[in-house]
N, C-alpha and C positions, 0 to 999 in steps of 0.2 A: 429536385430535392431541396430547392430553394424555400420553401415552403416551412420546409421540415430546421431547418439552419439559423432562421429565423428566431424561431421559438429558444434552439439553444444560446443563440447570441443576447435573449433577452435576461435568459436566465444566467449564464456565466458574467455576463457585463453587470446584473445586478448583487453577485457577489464579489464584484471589484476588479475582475480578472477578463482576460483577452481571450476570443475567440478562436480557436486553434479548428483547424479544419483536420481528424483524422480520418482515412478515410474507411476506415470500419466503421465510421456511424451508417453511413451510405451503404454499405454491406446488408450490414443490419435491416437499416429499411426497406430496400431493393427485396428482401428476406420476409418482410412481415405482411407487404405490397402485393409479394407473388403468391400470398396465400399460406404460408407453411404455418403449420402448426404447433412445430417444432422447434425451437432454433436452441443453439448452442454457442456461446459468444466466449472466446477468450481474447483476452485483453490485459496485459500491464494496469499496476496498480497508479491509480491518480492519473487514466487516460480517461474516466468522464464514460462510464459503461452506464453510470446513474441518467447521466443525460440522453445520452445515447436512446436509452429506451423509453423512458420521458416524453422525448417532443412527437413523435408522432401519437401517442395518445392525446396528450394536449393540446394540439393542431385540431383534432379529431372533435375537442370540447369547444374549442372555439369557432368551428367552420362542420357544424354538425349536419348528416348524420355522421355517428361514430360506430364503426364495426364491432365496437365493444361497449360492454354496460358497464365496466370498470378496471380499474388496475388497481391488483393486487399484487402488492410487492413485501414479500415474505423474506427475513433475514433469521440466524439461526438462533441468536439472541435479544433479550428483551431491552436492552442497554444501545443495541445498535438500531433497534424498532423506535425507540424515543427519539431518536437523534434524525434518524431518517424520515420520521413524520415530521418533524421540525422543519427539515433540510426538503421537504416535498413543496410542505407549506410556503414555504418561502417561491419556490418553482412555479406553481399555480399561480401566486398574483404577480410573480413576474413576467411570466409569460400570455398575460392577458387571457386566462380563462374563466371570469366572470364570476359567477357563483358558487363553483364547483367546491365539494366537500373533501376534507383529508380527515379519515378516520384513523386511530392508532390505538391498537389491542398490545400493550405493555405491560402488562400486568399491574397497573395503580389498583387499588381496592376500591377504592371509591368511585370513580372513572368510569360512568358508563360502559358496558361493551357491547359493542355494535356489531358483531358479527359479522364482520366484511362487510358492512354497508357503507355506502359512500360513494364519490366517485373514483378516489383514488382512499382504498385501504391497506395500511402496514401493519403486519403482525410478522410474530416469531410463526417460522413451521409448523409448530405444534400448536399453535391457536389456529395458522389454518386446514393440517388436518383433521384435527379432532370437531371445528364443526364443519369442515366438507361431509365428513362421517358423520356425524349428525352426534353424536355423543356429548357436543359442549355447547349445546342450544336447546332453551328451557322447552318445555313442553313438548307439544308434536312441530315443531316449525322445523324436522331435518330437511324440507324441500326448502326452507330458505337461501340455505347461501348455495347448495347443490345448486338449486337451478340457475342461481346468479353468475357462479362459476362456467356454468355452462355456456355462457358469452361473454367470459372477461381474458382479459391480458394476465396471465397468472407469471409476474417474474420469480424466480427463485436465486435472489442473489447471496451471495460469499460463498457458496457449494461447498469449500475446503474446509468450512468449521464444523460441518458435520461430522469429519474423518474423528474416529473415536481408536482406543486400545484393542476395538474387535473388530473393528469399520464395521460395524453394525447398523450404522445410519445410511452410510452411502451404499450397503446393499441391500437395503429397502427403498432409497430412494428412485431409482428406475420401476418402481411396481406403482410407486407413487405417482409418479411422473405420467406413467402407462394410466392410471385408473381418472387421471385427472384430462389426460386427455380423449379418453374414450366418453368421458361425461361432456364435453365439449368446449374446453376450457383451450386457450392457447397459451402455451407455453414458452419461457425463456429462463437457460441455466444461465447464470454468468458467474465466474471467476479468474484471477489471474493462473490459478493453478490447482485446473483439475487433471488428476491423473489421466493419462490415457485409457489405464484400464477400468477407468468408471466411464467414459465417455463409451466405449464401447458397449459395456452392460447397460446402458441408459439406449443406446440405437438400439441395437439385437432386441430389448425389452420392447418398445415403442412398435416397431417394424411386426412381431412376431406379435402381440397381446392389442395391439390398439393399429395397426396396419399403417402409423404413419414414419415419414421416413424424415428424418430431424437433417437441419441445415447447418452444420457446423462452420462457424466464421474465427479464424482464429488471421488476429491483426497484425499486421506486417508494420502498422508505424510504433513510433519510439515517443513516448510522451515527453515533455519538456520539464527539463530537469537539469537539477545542479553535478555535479561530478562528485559520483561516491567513490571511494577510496575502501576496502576490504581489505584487513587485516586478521589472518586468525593465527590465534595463540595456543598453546598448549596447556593443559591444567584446567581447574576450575574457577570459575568468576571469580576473583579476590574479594578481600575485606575492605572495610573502608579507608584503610590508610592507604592499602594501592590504589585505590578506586578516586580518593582525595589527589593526590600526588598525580596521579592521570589528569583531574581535570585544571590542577594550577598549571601543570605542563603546558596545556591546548589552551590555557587563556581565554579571553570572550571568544575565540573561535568552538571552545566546546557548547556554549549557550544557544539556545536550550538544550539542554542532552536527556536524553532517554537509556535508562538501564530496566532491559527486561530479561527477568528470572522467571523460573517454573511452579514455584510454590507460593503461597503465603508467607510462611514463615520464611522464607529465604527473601520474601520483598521487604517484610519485617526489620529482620536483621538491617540491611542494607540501608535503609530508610534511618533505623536512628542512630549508625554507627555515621553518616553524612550529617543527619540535626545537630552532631554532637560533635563534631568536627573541627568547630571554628572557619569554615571551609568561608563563609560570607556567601554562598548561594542560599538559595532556597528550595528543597527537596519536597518535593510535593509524591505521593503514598496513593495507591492504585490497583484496587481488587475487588475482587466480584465479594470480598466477605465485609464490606465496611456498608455503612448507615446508606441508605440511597440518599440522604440530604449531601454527605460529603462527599460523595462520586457524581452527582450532579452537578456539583456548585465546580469540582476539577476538570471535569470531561466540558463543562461550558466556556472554560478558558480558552481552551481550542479553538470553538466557535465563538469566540469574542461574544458571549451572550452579556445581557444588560450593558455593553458597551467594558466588558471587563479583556483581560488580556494575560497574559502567562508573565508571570514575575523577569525582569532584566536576564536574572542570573538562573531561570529554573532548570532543576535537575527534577525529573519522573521518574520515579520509581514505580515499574506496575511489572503484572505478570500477562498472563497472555491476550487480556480484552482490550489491548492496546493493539492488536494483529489487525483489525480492520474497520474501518466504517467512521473513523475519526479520524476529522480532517487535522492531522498533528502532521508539523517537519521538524525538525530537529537535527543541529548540525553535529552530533556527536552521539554513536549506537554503541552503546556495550550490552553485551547479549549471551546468555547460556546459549547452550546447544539445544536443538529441536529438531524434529523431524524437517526433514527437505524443505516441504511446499510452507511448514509453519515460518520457517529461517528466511523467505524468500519477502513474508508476509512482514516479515520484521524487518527487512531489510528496504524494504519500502517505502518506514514509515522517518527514511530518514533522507535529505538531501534529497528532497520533491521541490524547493525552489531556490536555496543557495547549494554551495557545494560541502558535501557531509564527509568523516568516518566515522567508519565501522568495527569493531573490536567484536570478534568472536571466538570465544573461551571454545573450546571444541573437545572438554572433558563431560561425558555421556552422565555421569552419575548425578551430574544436577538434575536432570531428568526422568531418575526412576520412580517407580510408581504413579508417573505424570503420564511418560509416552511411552510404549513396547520398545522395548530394548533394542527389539532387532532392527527397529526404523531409526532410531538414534547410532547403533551400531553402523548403519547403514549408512545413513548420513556421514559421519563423521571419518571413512573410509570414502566418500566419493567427493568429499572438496578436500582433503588434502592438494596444496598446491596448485586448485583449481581460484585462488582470488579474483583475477580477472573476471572469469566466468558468474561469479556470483557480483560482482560488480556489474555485468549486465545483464544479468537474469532480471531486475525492476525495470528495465528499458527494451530488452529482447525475447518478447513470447519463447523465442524456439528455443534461447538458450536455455530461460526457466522450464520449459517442458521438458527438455532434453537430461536436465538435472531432476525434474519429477519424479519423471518415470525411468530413472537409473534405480531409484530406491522406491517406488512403487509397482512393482514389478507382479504379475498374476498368482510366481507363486510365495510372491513375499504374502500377498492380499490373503489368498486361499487361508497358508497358514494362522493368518490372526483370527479367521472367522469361523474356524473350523469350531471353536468351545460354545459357539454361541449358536449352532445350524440347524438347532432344534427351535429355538424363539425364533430365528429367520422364517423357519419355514413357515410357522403358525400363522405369523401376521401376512406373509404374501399369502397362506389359504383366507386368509380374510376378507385383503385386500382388492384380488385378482378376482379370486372366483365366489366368496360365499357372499361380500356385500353386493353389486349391481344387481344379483337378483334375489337379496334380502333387505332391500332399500329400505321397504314401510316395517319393518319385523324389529320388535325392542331386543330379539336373542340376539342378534348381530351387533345392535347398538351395547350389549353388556359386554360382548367378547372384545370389542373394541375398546372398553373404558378398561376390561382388567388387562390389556395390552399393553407392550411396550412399542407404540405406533412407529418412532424412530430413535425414539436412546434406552441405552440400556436402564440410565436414571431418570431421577426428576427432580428438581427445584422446590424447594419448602420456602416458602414465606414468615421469617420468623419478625418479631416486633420487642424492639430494644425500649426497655424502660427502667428507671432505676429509683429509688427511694419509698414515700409512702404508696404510690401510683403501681410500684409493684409489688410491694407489701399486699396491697389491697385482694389484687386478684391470684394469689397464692395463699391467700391465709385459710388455715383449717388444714384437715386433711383429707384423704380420699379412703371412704369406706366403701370395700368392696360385696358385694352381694351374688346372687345367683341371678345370672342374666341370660335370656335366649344368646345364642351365637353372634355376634356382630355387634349387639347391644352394648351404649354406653354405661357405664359405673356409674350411680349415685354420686354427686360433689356434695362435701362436707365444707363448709364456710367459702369462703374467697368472694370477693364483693366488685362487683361492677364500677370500674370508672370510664372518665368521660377525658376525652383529646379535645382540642383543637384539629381539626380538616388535615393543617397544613405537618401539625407537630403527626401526626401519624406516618403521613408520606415520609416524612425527612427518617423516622427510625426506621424503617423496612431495611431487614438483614437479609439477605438470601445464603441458604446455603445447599449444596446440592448431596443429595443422597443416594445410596444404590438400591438399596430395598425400603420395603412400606411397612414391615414387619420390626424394623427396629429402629428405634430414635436414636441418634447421635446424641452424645453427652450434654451437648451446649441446649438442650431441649426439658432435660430431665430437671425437674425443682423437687427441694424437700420442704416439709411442715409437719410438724406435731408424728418425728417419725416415719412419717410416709414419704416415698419419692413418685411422682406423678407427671405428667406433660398435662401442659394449658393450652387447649382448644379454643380459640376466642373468636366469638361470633360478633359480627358491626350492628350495630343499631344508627340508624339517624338520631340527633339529638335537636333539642333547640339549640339558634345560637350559632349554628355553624359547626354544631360538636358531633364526634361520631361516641355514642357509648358502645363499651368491650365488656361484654358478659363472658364471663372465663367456665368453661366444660372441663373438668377432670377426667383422665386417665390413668388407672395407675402405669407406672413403668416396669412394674417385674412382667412378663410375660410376652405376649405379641401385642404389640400397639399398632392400628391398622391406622399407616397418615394417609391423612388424604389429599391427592393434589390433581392438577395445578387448584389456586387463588384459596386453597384453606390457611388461616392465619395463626399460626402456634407463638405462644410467650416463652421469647430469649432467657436464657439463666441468665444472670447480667454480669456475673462473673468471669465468662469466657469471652466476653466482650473488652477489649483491652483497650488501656489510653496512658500511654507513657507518664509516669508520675512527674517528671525534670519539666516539660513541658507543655503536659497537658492536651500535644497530640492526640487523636483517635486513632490504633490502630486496626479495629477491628477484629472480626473470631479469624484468631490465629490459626488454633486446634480444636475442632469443634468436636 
């Protein structure tokens, strides 16, 4: 396995750090070596599961042939896809693999997409299932990435961020699992904490529909790590004076500190009640609802990108996309309550190279409408008094499992997914038995696109612009007429303007919604009377510019959005930016 240890000593030594020999990597390989098709990896977080699975493809490019055409490493969000192509890229030339390409399907608009081509490609799930399925590849090319799949390394890493309010994700994802290795793809699940009872539906699935029998490796080392300290409290996360008063207490030993809440608004709050403080840190603001320029330019602090770095004194304020795939430590965790495996995921991200604490409010109501009551309930009845245990659940698989699957229990699971067994069933008849033998047939590729392939929602792409620039493409109104079914309305005025490349990227708001049928508020514009949603289509420009042609819809009735990569214009008023100074908060309340 020398061979294989190599590769990862080129890559951890080239981002600064010592070579730590655990020996799950060897599991692992021993695992991919003997043929299986399957594997299932658990591992503590910041033990290096990225590497782990890395060098032996990489090995593979530099000392070819290689048993695979590519690795595809799929993450469950588009923020952790950015970061991990970065983070690949860097891999590749430090591990002397020559030429080899890193493609990344993140949803830029501009950005080429390559559809899993490469030799090593990162996308979100649902960019690689939807063109495994052929539904998100232009023309007739659905045997492109099929067949490419059919001889690659397909990782599916963070498994736990798919757990949803129905688990609707993670009981699709064994059909998925099943359909990708019957087409001949080889698989790897990795997380620090996948429940038991999906680990099983993921075998049973596999074993029974694609006849293979998965290699579950679960690691017996301890990554190296500072000593976390676990405190939980009673009540809910306080306000900024307690929250202030906690960190003069802990002095430069609270620096950096991370405070993660469940909402927007409640990261909001916290964020300018700390700007406002007088506290002398610097509070830095964190969520999936802000500019992609300002969650770019925070999340590269981490990674010390352009040679930048996290301010002396920084406090983070974020909500839950801080759970994984950023390389953040921070010696001071205050934290709502969350379900088990998410709390575990938090607890992680603190005291990975000095020694940390941890501060956990263990009052549920931060949580509602976020997580199922009953998994928050659940939680917060099963660490009572357990500190220790949660102190090494980030360094002990069996501990963190053992606390999983105390509150992920079959009939905790049953119950959540019971409202939703009618969409469950639909997409496994899709998946399992009507696509492999409606491969070439567009009726399959349409059931697929009006599907919910693995969330119950989806992600809108909206675009923040303020002054004559959005003046422009709102002006007039929307007359409506008699139209076939599906057909867009007539636009009455609103005029085409032109970005800058870069000024488009930096406004990109994401917001996520549950249905396709109704717009959320932060969507809807009015003019001369009328209330409408702005459809805007890219044009190439001269110049380096993208022109936006704006499509009218009105909004009284069903507005059919379309996604993933359709680009709708922000109201720019539910876009928020503290008036005292000038902060971005982003859509609060959308």
């Amino acid at each position: 396995m020398e061979k294989y240890w190599s590769v990862v000593q080129s890559i951890v030594e080239g981002r600064g750090r010592k070579l730590v020999r655990y020996s799950f990597f060897e599991k692992l390989w021993e695992s991919l070596e003997g043929g299986s098709r399957l594997t299932v990896l658990r591992a503590p977080t910041g033990a290096g599961k990225t590497e782990a699975v890395f060098a032996p493809f990489a090995y593979a490019l530099r000392s070819p042939p290689s048993p695979w055409f590519s690795l595809v490493y799929a993450l469950p969000t588009r923020s952790l896809v950015y970061s991990m192509a970065k983070r690949l890229s860097k891999a590749v030339a430090a591990s002397g693999a020559g030429l080899a390409t890193v493609t990344g399907n993140y949803g830029d608009l501009l950005a080429p997409s390559p559809f899993l081509e490469g030799d090593v490609a990162v996308s979100t799930y649902d960019t690689l299932l939807y063109a495994f399925y052929g539904s998100a590849v232009p023309g007739y090319h659905v045997l492109l990435p099929a067949s490419k799949l059919s001889g690659s390394l397909v990782v599916l890493d963070e498994v736990q961020l798919l757990q949803d309010v129905h688990w609707y994700g993670p009981s699709l994802l064994p059909h998925h699992v099943e359909s990708l290795l019957r087409f001949g793809a080889d698989v790897i699940l990795m997380s620090a904490t996948i429940p038991s009872v999906l680990l099983e539906e993921v075998r049973e699935t596999a074993k029974a529909l694609a006849n293979v029998d998965a290699c579950v490796i679960d690691a017996k080392d301890r990554p190296q790590r500072g000593r976390l300290r676990v405190e939980l409290r009673r009540g809910p996360l306080p306000g900024g004076e307690e929250l202030v008063r906690l960190l003069r207490e802990r002095g430069d030993d609270a620096y950096p500190a991370l405070i993660v809440v469940n909402t927007v608004g409640k990261a909001v709050q916290v964020y300018l009640e700390l700007l406002r403080s007088g506290l002398g840190a610097q509070p830095l603001l964190l969520h999936s609802r802000i500019r992609s320029g300002i969650r770019r330019r925070v999340e590269g602090l981490f990674e010390g990108d352009a040679g930048g770095s996290l301010p002396h004194r920084a406090v983070i304020v974020a909500t839950q996309v801080v759970e994984a795939g950023l390389d953040l430590d921070v010696r001071l965790l205050v934290t709502e309550l969350s379900p088990i495996d998410s709390l575990i995921q938090r607890l992680g991200r603190c005291a990975r190279k000095s020694d940390g604490y941890a501060i956990v409010y263990t009052d549920p109501g931060g949580g509602v409408h976020v997580y199922p009551s009953e998994l928050l309930e659940k939680t917060r009845e099963l660490i009572q008094g357990r500190e220790r245990e949660l102190e090494r659940s980030v360094l002990d698989l069996g501990v963190a499992q053992a606390l999983v699957d105390g509150v992920y229990t079959k009939q905790a699971v049953d119950m959540l997914r019971d409202r939703v067994r009618h969409l469950l069933d639909g997409v496994r008849n899709i998946v399992s038995k009507r696509y492999p033998a409606l491969l070439f047939s567009w009726d399959v590729r349409e059931d697929i696109k009006g599907s919910h392939l693995l969330r119950l929602g989806f992600e809108v792409l909206c675009l923040y612009l303020t002054g004559e620039k959005y003046e422009a493409l709102v002006s007039g109104g929307v007359r409506e007429r008699a139209l076939p079914r599906h057909e867009a309305v007539e636009a009455m005025g609103g005029r085409s303007v032109r970005l800058k490349a870069e000024e488009l990227a930096d406004n990109i708001v994401r917001i996520s919604v549950t249905r396709h049928d109704r717009p959320p508020s932060c969507l809807v514009h009015s003019a001369n009377g009328s209330e409408f949603v702005v459809e805007l289509k890219l044009r190439e420009a001269a110049g380096g510019e993208v022109e936006l042609i704006p499509r009218k819809l009105p909004a009284s009735g069903k507005v059919a959005l379309r996604a993933p990569g359709t680009l709708y214009l922000l109201n720019p008023s539910f876009y928020e930016v503290d008036p005292s100074s000038g902060q971005e908060l982003g859509v609060v309340k959308p």
